[in-house]
N, CA, C and O atoms as a Tinker XYZ file with bonds, in Angstrom:
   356  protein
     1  N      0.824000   -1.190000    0.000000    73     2
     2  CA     0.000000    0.000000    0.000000    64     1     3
     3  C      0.870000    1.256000    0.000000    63     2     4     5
     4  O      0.864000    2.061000   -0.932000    81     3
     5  N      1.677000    1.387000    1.186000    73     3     6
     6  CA     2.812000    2.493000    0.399000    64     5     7
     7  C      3.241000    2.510000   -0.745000    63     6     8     9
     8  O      2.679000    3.037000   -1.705000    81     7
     9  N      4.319000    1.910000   -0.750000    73     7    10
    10  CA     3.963000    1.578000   -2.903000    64     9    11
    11  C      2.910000    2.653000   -3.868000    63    10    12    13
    12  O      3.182000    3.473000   -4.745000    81    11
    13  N      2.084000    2.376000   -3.475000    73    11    14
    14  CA     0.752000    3.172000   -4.330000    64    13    15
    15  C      0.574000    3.794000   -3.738000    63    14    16    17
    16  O     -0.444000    4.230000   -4.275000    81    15
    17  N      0.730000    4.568000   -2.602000    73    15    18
    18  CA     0.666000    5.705000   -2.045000    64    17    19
    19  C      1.634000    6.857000   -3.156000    63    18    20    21
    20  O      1.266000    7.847000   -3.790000    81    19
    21  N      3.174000    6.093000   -3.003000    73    19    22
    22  CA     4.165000    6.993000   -3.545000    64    21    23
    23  C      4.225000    6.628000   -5.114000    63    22    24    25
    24  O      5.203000    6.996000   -5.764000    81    23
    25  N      3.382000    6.043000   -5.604000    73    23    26
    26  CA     3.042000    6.465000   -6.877000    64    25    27
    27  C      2.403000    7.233000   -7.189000    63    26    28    29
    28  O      2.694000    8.117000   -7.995000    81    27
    29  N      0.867000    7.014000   -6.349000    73    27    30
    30  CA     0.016000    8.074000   -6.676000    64    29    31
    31  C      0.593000    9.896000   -6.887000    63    30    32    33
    32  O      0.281000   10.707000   -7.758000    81    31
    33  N      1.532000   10.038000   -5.679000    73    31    34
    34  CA     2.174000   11.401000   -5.540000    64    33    35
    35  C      3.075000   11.203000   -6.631000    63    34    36    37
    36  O      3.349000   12.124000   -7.400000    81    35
    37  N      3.391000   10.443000   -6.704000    73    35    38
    38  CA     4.414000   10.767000   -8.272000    64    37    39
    39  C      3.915000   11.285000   -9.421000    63    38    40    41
    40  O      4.160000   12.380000   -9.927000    81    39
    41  N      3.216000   10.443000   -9.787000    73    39    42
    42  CA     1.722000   10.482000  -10.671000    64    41    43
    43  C      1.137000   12.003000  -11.007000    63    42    44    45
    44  O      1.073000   12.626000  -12.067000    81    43
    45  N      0.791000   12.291000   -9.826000    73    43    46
    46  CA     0.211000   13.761000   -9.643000    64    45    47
    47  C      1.182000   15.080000   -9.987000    63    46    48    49
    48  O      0.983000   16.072000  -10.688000    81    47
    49  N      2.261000   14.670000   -9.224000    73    47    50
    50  CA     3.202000   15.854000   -9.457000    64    49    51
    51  C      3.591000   15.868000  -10.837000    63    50    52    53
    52  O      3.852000   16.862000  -11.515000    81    51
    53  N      3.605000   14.319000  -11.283000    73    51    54
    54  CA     3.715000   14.661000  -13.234000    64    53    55
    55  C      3.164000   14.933000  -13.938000    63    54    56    57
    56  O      3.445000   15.012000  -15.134000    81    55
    57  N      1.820000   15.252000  -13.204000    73    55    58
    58  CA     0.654000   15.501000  -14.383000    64    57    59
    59  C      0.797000   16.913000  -14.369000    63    58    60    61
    60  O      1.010000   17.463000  -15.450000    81    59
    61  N      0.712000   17.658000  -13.249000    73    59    62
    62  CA     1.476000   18.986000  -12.400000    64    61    63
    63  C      2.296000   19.451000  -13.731000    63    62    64    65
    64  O      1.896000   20.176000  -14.643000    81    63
    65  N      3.303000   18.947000  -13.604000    73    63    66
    66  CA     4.352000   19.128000  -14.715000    64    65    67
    67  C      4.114000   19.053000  -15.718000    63    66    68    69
    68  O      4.554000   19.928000  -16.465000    81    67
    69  N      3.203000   17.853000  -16.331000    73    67    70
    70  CA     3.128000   18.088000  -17.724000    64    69    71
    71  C      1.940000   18.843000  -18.236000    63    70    72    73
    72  O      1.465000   18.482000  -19.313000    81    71
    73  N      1.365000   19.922000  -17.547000    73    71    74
    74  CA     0.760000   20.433000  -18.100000    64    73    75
    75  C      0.977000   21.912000  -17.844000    63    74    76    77
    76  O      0.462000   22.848000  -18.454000    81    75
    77  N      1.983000   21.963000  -16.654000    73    75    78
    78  CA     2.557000   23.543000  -16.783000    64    77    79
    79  C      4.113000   23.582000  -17.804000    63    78    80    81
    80  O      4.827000   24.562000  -18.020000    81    79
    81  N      4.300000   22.056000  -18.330000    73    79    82
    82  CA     5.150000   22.254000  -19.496000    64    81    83
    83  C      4.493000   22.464000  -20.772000    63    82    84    85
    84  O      5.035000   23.150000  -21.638000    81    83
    85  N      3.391000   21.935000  -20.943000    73    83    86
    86  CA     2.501000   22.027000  -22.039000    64    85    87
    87  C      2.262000   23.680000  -22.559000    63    86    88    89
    88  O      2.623000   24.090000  -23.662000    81    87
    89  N      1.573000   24.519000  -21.508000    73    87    90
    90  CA     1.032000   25.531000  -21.158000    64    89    91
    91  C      2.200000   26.114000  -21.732000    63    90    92    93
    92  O      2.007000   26.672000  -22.812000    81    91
    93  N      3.703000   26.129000  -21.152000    73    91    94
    94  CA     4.922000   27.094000  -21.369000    64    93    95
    95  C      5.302000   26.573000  -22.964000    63    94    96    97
    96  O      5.853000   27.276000  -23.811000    81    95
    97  N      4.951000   25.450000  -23.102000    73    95    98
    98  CA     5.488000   24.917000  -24.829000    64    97    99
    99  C      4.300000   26.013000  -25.752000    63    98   100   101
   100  O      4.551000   26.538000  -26.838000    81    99
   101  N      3.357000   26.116000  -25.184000    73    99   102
   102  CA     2.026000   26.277000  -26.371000    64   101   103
   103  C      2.368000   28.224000  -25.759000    63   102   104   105
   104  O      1.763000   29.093000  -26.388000    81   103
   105  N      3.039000   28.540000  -24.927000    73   103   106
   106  CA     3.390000   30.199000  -24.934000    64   105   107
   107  C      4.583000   30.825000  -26.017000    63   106   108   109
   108  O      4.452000   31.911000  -26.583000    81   107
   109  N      5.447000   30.161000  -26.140000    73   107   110
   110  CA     6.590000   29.909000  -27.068000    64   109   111
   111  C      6.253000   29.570000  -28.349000    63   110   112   113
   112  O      7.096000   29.908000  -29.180000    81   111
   113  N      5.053000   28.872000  -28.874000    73   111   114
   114  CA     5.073000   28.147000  -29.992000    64   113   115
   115  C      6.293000   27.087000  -29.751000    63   114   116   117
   116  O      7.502000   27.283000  -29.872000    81   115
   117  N      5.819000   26.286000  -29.496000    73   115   118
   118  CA     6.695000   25.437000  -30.019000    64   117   119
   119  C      6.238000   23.656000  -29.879000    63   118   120   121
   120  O      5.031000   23.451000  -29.749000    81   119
   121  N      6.692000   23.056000  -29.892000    73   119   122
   122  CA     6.172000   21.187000  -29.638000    64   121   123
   123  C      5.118000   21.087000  -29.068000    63   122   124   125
   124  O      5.716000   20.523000  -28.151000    81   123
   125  N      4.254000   21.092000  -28.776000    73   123   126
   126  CA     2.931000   20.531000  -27.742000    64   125   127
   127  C      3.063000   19.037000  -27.208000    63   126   128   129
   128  O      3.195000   18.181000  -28.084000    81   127
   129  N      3.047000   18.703000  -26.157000    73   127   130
   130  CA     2.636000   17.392000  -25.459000    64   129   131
   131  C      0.988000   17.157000  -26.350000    63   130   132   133
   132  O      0.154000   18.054000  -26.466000    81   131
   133  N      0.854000   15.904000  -26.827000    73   131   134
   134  CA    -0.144000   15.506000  -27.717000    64   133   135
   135  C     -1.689000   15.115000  -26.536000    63   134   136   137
   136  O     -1.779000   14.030000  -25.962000    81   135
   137  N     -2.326000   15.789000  -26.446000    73   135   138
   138  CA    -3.674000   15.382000  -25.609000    64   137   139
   139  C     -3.977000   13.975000  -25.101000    63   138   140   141
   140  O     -4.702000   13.917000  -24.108000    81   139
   141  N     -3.568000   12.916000  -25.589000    73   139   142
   142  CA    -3.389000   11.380000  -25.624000    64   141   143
   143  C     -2.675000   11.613000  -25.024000    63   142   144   145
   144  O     -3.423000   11.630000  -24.047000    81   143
   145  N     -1.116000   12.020000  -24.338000    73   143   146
   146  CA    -0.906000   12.164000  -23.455000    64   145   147
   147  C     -1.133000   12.085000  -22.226000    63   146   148   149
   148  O     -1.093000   11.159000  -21.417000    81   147
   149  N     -1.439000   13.438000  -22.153000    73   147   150
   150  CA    -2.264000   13.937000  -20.874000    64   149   151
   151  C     -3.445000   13.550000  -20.700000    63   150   152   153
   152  O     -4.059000   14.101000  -19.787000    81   151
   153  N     -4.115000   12.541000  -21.464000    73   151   154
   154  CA    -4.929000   11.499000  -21.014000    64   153   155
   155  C     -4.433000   10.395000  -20.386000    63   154   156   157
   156  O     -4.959000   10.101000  -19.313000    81   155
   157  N     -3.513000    9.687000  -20.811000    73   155   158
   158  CA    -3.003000    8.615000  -20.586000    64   157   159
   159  C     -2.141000    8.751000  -19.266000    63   158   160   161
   160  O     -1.741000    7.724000  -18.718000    81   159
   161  N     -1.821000   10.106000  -18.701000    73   159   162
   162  CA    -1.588000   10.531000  -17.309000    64   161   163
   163  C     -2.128000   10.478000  -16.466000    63   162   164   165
   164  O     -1.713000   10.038000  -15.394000    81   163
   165  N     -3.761000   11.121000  -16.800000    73   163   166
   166  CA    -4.719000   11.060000  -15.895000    64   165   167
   167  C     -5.248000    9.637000  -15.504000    63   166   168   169
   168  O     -5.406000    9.211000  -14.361000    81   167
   169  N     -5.534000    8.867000  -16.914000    73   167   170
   170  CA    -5.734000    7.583000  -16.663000    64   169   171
   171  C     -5.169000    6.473000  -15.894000    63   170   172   173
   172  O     -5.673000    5.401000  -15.563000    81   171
   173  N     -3.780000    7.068000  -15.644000    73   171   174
   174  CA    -2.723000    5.828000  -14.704000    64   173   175
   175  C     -2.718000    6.306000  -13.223000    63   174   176   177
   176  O     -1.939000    5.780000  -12.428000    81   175
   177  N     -3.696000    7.435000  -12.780000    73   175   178
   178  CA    -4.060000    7.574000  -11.812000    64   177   179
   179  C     -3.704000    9.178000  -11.478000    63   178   180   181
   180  O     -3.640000    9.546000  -10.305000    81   179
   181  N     -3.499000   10.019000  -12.484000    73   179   182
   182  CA    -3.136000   10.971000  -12.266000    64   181   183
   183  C     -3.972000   12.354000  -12.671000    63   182   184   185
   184  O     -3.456000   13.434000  -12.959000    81   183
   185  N     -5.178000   12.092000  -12.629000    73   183   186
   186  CA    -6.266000   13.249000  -13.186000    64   185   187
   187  C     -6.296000   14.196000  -12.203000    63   186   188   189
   188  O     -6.689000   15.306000  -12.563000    81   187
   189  N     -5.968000   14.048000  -10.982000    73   187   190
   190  CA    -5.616000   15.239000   -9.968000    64   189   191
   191  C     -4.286000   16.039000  -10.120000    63   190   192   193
   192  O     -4.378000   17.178000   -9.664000    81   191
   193  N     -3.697000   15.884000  -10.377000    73   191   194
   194  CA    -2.365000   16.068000  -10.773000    64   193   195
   195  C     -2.712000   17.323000  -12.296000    63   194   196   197
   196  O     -2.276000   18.472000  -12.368000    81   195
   197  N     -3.384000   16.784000  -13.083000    73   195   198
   198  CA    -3.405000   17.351000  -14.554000    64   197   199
   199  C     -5.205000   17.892000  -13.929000    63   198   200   201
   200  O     -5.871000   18.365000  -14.850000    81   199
   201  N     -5.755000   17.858000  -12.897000    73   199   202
   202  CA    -6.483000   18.595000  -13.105000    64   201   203
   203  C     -5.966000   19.954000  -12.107000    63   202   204   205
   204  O     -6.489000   21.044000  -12.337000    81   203
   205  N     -5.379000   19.887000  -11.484000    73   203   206
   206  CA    -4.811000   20.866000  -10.654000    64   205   207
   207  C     -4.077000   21.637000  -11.276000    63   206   208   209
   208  O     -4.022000   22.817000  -10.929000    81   207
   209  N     -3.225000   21.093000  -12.502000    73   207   210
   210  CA    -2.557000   21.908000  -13.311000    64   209   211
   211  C     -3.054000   22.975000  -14.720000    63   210   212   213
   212  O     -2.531000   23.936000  -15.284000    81   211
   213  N     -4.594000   22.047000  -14.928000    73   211   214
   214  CA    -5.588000   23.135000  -15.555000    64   213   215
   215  C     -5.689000   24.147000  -14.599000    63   214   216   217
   216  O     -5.378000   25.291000  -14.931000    81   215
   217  N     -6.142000   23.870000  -13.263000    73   215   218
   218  CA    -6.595000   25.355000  -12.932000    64   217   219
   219  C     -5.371000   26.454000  -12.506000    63   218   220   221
   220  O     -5.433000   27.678000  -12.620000    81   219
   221  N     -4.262000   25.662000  -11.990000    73   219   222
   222  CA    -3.263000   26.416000  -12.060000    64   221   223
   223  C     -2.420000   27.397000  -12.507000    63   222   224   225
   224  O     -1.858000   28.346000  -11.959000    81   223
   225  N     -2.470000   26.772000  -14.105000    73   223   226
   226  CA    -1.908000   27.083000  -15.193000    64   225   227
   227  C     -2.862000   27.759000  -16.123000    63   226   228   229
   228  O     -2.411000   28.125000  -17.209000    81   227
   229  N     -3.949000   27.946000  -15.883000    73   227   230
   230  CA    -5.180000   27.896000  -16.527000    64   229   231
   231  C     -5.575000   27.291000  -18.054000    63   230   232   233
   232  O     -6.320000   27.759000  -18.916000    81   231
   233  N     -4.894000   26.249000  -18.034000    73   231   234
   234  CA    -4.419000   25.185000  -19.338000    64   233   235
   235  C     -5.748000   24.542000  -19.675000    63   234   236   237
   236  O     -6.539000   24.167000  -18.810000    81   235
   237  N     -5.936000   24.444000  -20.880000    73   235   238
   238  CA    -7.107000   23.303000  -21.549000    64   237   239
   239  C     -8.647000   23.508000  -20.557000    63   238   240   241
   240  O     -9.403000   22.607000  -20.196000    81   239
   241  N     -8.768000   24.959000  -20.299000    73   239   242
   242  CA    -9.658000   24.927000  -19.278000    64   241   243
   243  C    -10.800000   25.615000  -20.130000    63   242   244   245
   244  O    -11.847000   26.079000  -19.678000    81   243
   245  N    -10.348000   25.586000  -21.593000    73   243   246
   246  CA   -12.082000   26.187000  -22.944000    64   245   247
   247  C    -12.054000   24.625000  -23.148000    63   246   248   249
   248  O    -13.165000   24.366000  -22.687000    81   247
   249  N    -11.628000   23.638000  -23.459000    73   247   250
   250  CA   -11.419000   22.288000  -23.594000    64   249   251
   251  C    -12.413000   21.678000  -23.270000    63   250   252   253
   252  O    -12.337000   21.560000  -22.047000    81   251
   253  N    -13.663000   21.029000  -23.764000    73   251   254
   254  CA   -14.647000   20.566000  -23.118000    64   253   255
   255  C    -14.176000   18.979000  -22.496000    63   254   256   257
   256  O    -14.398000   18.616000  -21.341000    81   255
   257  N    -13.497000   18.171000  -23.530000    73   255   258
   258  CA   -13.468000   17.163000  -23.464000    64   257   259
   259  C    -12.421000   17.057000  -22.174000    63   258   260   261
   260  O    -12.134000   15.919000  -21.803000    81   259
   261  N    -11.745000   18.367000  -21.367000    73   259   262
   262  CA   -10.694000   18.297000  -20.488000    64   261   263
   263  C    -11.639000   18.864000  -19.464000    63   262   264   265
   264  O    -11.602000   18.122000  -18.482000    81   263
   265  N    -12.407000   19.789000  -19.293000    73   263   266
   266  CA   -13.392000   20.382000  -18.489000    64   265   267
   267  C    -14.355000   19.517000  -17.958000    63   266   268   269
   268  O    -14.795000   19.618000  -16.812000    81   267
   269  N    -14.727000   18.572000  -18.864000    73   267   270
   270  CA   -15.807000   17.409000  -18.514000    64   269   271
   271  C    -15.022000   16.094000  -18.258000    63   270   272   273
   272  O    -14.991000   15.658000  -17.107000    81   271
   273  N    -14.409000   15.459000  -19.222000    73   271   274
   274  CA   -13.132000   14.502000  -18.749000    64   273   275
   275  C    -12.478000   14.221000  -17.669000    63   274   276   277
   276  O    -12.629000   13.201000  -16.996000    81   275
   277  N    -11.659000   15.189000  -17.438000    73   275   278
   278  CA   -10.692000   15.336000  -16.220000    64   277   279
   279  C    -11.113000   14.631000  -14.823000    63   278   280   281
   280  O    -10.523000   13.787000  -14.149000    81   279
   281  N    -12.569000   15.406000  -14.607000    73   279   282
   282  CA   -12.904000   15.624000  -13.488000    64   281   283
   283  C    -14.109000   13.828000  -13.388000    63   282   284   285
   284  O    -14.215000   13.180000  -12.347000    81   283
   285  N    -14.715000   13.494000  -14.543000    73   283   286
   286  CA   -15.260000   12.297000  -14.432000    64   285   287
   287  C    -14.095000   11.540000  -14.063000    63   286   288   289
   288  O    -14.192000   11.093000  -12.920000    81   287
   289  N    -12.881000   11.211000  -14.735000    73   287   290
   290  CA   -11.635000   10.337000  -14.440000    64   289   291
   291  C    -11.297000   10.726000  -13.064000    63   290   292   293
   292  O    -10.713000    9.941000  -12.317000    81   291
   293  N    -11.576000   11.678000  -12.772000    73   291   294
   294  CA   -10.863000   11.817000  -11.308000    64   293   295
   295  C    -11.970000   11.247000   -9.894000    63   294   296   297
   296  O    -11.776000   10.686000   -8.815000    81   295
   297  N    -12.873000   11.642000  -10.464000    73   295   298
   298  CA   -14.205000   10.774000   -9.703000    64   297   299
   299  C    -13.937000    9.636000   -9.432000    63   298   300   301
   300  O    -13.497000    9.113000   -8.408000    81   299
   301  N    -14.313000    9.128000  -10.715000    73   299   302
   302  CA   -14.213000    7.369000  -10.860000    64   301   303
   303  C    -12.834000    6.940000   -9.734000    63   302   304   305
   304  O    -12.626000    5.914000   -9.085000    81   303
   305  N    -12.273000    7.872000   -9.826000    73   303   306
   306  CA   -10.541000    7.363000   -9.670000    64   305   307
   307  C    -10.484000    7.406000   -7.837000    63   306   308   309
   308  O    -10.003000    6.488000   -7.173000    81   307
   309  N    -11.002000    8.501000   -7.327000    73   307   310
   310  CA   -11.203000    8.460000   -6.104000    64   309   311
   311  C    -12.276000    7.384000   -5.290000    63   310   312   313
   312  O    -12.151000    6.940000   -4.149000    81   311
   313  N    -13.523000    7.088000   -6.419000    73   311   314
   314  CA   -14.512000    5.824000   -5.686000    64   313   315
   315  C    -13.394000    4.306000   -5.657000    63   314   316   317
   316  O    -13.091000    3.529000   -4.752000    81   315
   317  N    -13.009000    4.395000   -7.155000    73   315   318
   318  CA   -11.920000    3.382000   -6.837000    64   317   319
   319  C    -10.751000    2.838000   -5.774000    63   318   320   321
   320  O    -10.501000    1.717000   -5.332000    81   319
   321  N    -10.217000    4.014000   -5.593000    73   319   322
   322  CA    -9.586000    4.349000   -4.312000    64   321   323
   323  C    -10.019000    4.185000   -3.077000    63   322   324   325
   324  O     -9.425000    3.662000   -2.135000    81   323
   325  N    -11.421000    4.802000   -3.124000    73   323   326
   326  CA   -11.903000    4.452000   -1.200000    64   325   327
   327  C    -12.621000    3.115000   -1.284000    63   326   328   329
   328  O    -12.930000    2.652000   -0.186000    81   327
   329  N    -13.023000    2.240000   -2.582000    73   327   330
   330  CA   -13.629000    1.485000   -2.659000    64   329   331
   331  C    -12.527000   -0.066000   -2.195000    63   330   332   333
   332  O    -12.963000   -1.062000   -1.617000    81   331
   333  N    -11.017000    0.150000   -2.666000    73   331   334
   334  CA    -9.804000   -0.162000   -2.279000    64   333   335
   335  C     -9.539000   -0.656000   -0.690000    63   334   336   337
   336  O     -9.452000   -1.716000   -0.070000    81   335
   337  N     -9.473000    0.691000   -0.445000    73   335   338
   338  CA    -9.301000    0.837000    1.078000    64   337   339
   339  C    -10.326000    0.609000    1.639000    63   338   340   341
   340  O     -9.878000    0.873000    2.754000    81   339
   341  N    -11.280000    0.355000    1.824000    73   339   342
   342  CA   -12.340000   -0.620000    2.022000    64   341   343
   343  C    -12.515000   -1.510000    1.640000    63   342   344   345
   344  O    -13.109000   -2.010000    2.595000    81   343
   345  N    -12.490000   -2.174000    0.988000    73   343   346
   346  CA   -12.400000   -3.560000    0.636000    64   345   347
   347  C    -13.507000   -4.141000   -0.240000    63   346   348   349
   348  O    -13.708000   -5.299000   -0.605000    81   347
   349  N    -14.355000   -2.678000   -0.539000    73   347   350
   350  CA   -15.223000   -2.689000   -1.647000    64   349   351
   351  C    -14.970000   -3.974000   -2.442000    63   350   352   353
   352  O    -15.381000   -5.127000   -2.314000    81   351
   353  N    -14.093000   -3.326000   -3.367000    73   351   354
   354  CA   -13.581000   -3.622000   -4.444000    64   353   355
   355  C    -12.873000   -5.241000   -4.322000    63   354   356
   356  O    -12.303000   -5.740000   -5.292000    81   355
């Protein structure tokens, strides 16, 4: 369970990152991190992470599919979680 504790924070702080790198790439013009991406971040448990960094950064926040997305993945992701630690699941 630690283990996935200190993933989860890993997780998060990279989503953190990759979307206040995104944000600074797309100020510059230059490379963009590809949206599949930063899906595939959120999806490995990191939609808090990349959703904290929308509002932060104020990144992908006209984005419907990131405005509505994000925050369903992060739902799901937290019932999963307490459903875990309970033994729900």
């Amino acid at each position: 369970m630690k283990i996935f504790l200190y993933y989860i924070l890993a997780i998060n702080l990279y989503g953190i990152y990759v979307m206040y790198s995104d944000k600074n790439k797309s100020q510059k013009k230059r490379w963009r991190t590809p949206e599949k991406t930063l899906f595939t971040v959120a999806f490995a448990f990191g939609a808090l992470g990349i959703f904290m960094g929308m509002q932060l950064f104020r990144h992908k926040t006209k984005h419907k599919k990131f405005v509505i997305g994000i925050p369903l993945i992060l739902i799901l992701q937290v019932f999963i979680f307490f459903a875990y630690i309970y033994k729900i699941l």
